[in-house]
matplotlib code that plots the C-alpha trace (Angstrom):
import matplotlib.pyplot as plt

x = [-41.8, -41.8, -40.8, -38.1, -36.4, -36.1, -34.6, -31.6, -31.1, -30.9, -28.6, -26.7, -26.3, -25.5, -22.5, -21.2, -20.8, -19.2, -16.8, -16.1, -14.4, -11.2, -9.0, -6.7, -4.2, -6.4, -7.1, -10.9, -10.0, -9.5, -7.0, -4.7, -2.0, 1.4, 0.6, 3.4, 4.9, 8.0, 10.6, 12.1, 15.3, 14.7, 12.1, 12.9, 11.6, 8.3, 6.4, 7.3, 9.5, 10.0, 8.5, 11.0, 13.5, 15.2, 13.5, 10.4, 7.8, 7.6, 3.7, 3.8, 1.3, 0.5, -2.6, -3.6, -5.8, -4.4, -4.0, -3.4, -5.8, -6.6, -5.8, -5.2, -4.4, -5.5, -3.9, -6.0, -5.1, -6.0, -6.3, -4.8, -7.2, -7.4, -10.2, -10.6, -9.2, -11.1, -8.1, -8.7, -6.3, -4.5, -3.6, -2.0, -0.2, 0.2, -0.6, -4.1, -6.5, -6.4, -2.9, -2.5, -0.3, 2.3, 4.6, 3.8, 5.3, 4.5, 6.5, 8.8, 10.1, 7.0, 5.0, 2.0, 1.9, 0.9, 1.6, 3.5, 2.4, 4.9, 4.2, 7.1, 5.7, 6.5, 7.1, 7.1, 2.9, 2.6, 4.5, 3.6, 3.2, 2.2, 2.9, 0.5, -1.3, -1.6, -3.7, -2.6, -5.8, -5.6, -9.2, -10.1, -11.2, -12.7, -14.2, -14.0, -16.7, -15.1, -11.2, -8.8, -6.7, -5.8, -2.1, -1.3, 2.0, 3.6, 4.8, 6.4, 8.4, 11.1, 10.0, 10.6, 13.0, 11.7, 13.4, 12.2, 13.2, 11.5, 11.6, 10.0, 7.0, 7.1, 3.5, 2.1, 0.5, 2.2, 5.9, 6.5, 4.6, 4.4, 6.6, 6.5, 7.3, 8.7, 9.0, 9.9, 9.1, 11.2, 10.0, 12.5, 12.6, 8.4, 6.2, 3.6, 0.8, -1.5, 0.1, -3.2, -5.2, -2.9, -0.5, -1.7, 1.1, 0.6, 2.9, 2.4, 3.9, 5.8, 3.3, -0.1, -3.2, -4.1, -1.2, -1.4, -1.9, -3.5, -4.2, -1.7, -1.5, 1.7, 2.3, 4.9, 5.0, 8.0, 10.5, 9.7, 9.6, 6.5, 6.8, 4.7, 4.4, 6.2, 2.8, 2.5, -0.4, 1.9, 2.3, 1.8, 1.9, 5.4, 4.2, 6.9, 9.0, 7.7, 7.8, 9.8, 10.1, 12.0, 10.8, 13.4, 14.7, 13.0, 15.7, 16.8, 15.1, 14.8, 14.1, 11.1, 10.3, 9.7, 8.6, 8.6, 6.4, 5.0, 1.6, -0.7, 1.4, 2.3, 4.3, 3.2, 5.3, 5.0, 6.0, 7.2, 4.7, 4.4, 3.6, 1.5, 4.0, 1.5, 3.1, 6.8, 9.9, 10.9, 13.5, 15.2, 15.2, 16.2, 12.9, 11.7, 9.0, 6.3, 7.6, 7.9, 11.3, 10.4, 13.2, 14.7, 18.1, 20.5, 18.0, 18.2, 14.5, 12.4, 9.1, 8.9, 10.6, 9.7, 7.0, 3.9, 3.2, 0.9, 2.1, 0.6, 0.7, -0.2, -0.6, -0.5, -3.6, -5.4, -8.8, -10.2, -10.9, -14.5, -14.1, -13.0, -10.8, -7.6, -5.7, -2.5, -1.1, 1.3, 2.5, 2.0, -1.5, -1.6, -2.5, -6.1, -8.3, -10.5, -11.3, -7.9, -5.7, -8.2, -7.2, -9.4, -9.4, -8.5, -9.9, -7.7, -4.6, -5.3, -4.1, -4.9, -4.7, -4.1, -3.1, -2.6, -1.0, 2.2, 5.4, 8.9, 10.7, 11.3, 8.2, 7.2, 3.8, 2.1, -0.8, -3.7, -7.1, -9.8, -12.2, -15.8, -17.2, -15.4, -14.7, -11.0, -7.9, -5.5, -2.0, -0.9, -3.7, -1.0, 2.3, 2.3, 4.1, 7.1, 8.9, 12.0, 10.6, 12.4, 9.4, 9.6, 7.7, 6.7, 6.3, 4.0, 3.8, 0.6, 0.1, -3.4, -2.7, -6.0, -5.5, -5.8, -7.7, -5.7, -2.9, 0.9, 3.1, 5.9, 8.1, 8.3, 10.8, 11.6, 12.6, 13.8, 12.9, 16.4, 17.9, 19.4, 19.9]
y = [-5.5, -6.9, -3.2, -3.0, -6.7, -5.6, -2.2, -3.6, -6.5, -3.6, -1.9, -4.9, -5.5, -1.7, -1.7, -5.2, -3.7, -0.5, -2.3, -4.7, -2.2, -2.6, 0.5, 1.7, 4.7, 6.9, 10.8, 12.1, 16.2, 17.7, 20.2, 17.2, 16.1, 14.0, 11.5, 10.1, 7.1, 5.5, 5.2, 8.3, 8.6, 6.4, 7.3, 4.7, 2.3, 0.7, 2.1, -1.1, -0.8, -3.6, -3.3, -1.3, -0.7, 3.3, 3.4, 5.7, 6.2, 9.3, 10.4, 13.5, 15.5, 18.7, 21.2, 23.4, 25.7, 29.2, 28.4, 26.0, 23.9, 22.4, 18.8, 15.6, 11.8, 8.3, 5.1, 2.4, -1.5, -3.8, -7.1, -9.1, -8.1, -4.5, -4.4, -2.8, -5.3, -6.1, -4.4, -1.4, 1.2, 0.8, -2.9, -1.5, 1.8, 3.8, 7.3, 9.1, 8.1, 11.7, 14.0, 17.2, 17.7, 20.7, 20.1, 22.3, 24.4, 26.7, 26.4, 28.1, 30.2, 28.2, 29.3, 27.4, 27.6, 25.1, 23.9, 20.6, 18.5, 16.0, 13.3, 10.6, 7.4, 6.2, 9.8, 11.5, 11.1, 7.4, 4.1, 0.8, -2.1, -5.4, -6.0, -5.6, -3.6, 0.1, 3.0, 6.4, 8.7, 12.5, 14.2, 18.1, 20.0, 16.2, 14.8, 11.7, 10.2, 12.3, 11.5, 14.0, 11.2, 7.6, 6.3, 2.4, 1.2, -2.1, -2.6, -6.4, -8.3, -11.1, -13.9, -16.7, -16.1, -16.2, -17.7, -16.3, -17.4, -16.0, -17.7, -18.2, -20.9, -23.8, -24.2, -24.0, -20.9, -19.1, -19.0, -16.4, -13.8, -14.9, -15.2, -18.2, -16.9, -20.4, -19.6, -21.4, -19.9, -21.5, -21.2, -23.0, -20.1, -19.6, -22.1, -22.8, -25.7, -25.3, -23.8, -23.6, -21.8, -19.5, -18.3, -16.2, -16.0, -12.9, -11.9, -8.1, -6.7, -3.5, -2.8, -2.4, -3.3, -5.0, -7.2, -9.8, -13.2, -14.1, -16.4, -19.1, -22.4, -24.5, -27.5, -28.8, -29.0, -30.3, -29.9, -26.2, -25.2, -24.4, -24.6, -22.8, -22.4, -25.7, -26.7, -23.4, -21.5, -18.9, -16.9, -13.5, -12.1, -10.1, -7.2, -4.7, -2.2, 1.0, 4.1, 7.3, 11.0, 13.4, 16.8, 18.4, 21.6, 24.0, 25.0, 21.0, 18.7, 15.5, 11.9, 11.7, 15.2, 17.1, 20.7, 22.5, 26.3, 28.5, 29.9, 31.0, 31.1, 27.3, 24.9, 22.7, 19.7, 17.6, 14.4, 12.0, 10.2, 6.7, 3.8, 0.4, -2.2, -5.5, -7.0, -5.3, -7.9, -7.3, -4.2, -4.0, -0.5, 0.9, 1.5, 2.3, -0.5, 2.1, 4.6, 8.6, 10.6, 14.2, 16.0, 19.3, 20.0, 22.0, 22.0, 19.8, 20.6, 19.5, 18.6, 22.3, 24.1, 21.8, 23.5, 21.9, 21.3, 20.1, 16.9, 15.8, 12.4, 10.9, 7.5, 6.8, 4.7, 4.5, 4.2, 4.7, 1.2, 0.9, -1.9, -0.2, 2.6, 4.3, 5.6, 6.9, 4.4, 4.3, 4.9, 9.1, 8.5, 5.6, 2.8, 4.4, 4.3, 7.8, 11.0, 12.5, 9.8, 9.3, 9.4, 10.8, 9.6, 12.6, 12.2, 15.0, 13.3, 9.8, 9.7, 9.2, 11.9, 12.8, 16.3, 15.7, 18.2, 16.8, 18.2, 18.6, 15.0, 11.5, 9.7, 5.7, 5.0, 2.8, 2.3, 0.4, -0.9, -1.0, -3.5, -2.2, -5.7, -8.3, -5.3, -6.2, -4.2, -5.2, -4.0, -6.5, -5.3, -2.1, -2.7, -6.7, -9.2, -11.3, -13.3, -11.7, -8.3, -6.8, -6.6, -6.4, -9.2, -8.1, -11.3, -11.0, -13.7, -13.3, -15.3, -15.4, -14.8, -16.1, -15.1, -11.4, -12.2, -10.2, -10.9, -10.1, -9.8, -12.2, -12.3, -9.5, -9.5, -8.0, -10.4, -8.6, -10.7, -9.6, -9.3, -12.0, -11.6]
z = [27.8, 24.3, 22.8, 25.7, 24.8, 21.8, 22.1, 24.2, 20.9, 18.7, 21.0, 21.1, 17.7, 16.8, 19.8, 18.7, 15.1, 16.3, 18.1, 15.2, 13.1, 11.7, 12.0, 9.6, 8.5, 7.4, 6.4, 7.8, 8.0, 4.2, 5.2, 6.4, 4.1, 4.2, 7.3, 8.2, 10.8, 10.5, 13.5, 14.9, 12.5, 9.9, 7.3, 5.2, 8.0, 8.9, 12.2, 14.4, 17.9, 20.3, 23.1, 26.2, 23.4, 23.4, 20.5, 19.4, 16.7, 15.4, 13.3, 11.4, 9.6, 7.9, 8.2, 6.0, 8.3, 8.9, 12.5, 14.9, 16.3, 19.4, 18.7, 21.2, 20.2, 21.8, 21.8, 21.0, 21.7, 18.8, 18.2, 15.2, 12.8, 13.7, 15.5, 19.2, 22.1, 24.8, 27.5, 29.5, 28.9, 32.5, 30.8, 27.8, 28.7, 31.3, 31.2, 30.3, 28.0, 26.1, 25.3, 23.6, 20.7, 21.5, 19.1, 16.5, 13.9, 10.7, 7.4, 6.8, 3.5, 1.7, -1.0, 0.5, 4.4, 6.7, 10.4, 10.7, 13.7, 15.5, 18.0, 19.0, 20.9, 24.2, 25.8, 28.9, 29.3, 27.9, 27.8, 26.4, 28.9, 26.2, 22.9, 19.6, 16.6, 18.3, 16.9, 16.9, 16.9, 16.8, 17.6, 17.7, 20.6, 22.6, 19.6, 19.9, 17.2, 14.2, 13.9, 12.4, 11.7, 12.6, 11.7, 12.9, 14.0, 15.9, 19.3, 19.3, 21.3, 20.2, 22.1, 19.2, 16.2, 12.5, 9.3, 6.2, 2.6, -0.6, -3.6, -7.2, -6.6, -8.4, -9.5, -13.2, -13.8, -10.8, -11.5, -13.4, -11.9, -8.0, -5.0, -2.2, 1.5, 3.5, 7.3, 10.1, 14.0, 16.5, 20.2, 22.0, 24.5, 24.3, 25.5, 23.1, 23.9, 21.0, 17.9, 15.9, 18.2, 19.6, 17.5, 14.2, 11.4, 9.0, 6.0, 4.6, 1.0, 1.5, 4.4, 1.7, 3.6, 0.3, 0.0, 3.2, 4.2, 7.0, 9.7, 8.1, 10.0, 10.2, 8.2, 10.5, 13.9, 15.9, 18.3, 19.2, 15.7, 13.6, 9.7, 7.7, 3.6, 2.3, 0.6, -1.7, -0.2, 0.9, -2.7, -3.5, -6.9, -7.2, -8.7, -10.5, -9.2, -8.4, -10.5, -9.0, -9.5, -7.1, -6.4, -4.4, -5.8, -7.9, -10.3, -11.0, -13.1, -10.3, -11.8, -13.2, -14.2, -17.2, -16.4, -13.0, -13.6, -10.8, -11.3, -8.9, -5.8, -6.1, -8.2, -10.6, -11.3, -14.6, -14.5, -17.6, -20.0, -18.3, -20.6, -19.6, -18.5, -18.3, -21.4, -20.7, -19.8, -16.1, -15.8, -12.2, -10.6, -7.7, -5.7, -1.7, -2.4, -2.2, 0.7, 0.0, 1.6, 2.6, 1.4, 0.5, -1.1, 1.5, 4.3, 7.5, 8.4, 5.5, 7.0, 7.9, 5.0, 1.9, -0.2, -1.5, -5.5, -7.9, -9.0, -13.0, -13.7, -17.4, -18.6, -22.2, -23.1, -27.0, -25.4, -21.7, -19.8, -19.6, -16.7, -14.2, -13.0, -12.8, -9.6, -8.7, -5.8, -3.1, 0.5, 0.2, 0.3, 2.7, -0.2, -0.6, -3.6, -3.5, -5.3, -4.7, -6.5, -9.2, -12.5, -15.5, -19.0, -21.6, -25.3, -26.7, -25.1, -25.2, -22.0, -18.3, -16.2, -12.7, -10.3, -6.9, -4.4, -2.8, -0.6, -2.3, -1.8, -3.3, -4.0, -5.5, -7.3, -9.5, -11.9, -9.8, -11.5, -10.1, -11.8, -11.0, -12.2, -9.0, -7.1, -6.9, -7.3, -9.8, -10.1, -12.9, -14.9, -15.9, -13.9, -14.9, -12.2, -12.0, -9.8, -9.7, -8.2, -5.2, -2.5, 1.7, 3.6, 7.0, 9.3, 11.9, 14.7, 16.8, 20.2, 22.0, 25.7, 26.7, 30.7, 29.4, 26.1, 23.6, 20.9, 21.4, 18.8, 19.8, 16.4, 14.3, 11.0, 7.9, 5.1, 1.5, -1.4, -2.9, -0.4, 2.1, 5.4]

ax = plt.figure().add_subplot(projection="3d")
ax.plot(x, y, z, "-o")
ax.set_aspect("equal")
plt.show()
């Protein structure tokens, strides 16, 4: 009996675990590339729809392999913090639990082939019945425990309106490198009883999973309007604009670019000398705040037509940093750190140095540092911060419906730091 109590704790604990994971956009198949989600028509945009709107989500994504394969996608329900809700799927969506991907096609007059996978979101098999953090998961031939892929978008509704303002923070030591978000959420048209339990507020840089406050509690509370940031906690450094190249022809020279050759039945692309900008005055540029355009010159079909190429970065540096490392950053690899964006010190050069395989379009990056010593990422470590940097803040507004148990997004907005509405 004692053997068997303690079986089901252990079984307890592993399953409470399990289901405690936080998901994220995220590669798991190596001949997977370019994962893409944005709404349908806009790639510029974030992967967010209101809830009933015409509106769709459109996740895109290449494979290598030779041929297709047999792959399906789930949508999972998540709470606030990305983990798994607690609803059954006939409380979320409607439709079944598990759908093939048809749409499917091969490149096209490529030097490097692949098959370009499409799915738009609500269609004809599911539609979304309550608001909140979705997961898009894509698994081969029923396998359910290894993920393909996992991509997350927004379904929100506007239930309370937001009021966002921006502006250069006012405390020592943070105003010339930070940015305060102020917000106000008024729910004259939403009954709220108890604004610090169940509403969540979350603000998100540019849509980086490392770039967010959370769980922010209002200041003010009165006459259906909830205030929130007015005592400075709300700052977020500003970072610098991002670094861009274009790869879009193969007989032009695009921004960025020094030398296009072909060799070995692909392209390799090298991009300018970049320099260390930590200790550099703040220069304005135009930017996409992070985001990558899949593009082609004199093609109306790029994601199946744009070729693939081996991108060289190089970063001037006298001597290698010994506390930490180097990586390559930005939206075309979903904001990860990991073997593929590394970058490696060269003695010869003096330079850091990085090749990573990427399709023909416009692209933003940056310089990220990884200090091995706190275990922190640091972006003004190489790219410095300032206050006047144009950034994206993406306002969440979470309300606990405790009759269901699960958070809805009831606010959802988009304030530019530049920008005014």
């Amino acid at each position: 009996m004692k053997f068997y109590f303690l079986f089901l704790l252990l079984f307890a604990v592993c399953f409470s675990g399990f289901s405690q994971v936080k998901f994220d956009t995220r590669i798991y198949k190596n001949t997977i590339k370019t994962l893409k989600a944005n709404v349908d028509g806009n790639e510029q945009s974030y992967p967010a729809i209101e809830l009933n709107d015409d509106l769709q989500i459109l996740i895109q994504f290449d494979d290598f392999s030779e041929s297709s394969a047999n792959y399906s996608y789930q949508i999972i329900h998540c709470n606030a913090d990305w983990t798994q809700s607690d609803l059954q799927l006939e409380d979320y969506m409607s439709g079944f639990s598990e759908n093939s991907i048809n749409n499917f096609e091969y490149s096209t007059n490529t030097k490097t082939g692949y098959i370009n996978y499409w799915v738009a979101l609500p269609n004809d098999d599911i539609s979304f019945l309550v608001s909140g953090n979705y997961i898009f998961k894509v698994i081969e031939d029923g396998d359910t425990d290894n993920p393909v892929l996992t991509a997350r978008f927004i379904i929100y509704e506007t239930k309370v309106r937001i009021d966002a303002e921006i502006s250069r923070p006012l405390g020592a030591g943070v105003q010339n490198y930070g940015q305060e978000i102020k917000l106000s959420v008024n729910n004259e048209e939403f009954s709220i009883n108890d604004p610090f339990n169940e509403v969540k507020v979350v603000i998100c840089q540019n849509n980086r999973p490392d770039r967010v406050i959370k769980d922010i509690k209002p200041v003010f509370v009165r006459n259906n309007e909830l205030t929130y940031g007015y005592s400075g906690e709300n700052v977020m450094h500003g970072g610098n604009e991002f670094r861009t190249f274009a790869f879009t022809n193969i007989h032009k020279y695009g921004i960025g670019v020094n030398d296009i050759k072909f060799v070995d039945t692909i392209y390799h692309v090298q991009l300018r000398l970049d320099e260390r900008r930590s200790a550099k005055r703040y220069f304005w540029q135009e930017d996409m705040n992070g985001k990558n355009i899949i593009y082609l010159d004199n093609t109306d079909d790029a994601y199946r037509s744009a070729d693939y190429a081996y991108i060289y970065f190089s970063l001037a540096a006298d001597e290698p940093f010994l506390e930490g490392d180097v990586y390559v950053y930005g939206n075309f690899n979903n904001w990860k750190t990991d073997s593929t964006n590394m970058m490696y010190y060269n003695y010869d050069t003096k330079m850091y140095e990085a090749v990573i395989l990427m399709k023909q379009g416009y692209y933003d990056y940056e310089y990220m540092f990884y200090n091995k010593y706190t275990k922190e990422l640091d972006e003004a470590f190489l790219e410095g911060s300032h206050y006047e940097t144009e950034n994206d803040y993406i306002i969440y507004v979470y309300y606990h419906d405790f009759s269901m148990n699960y958070d809805r997004i009831i606010g959802y907005k988009v304030a530019n730091s530049k920008y005014k509405d």
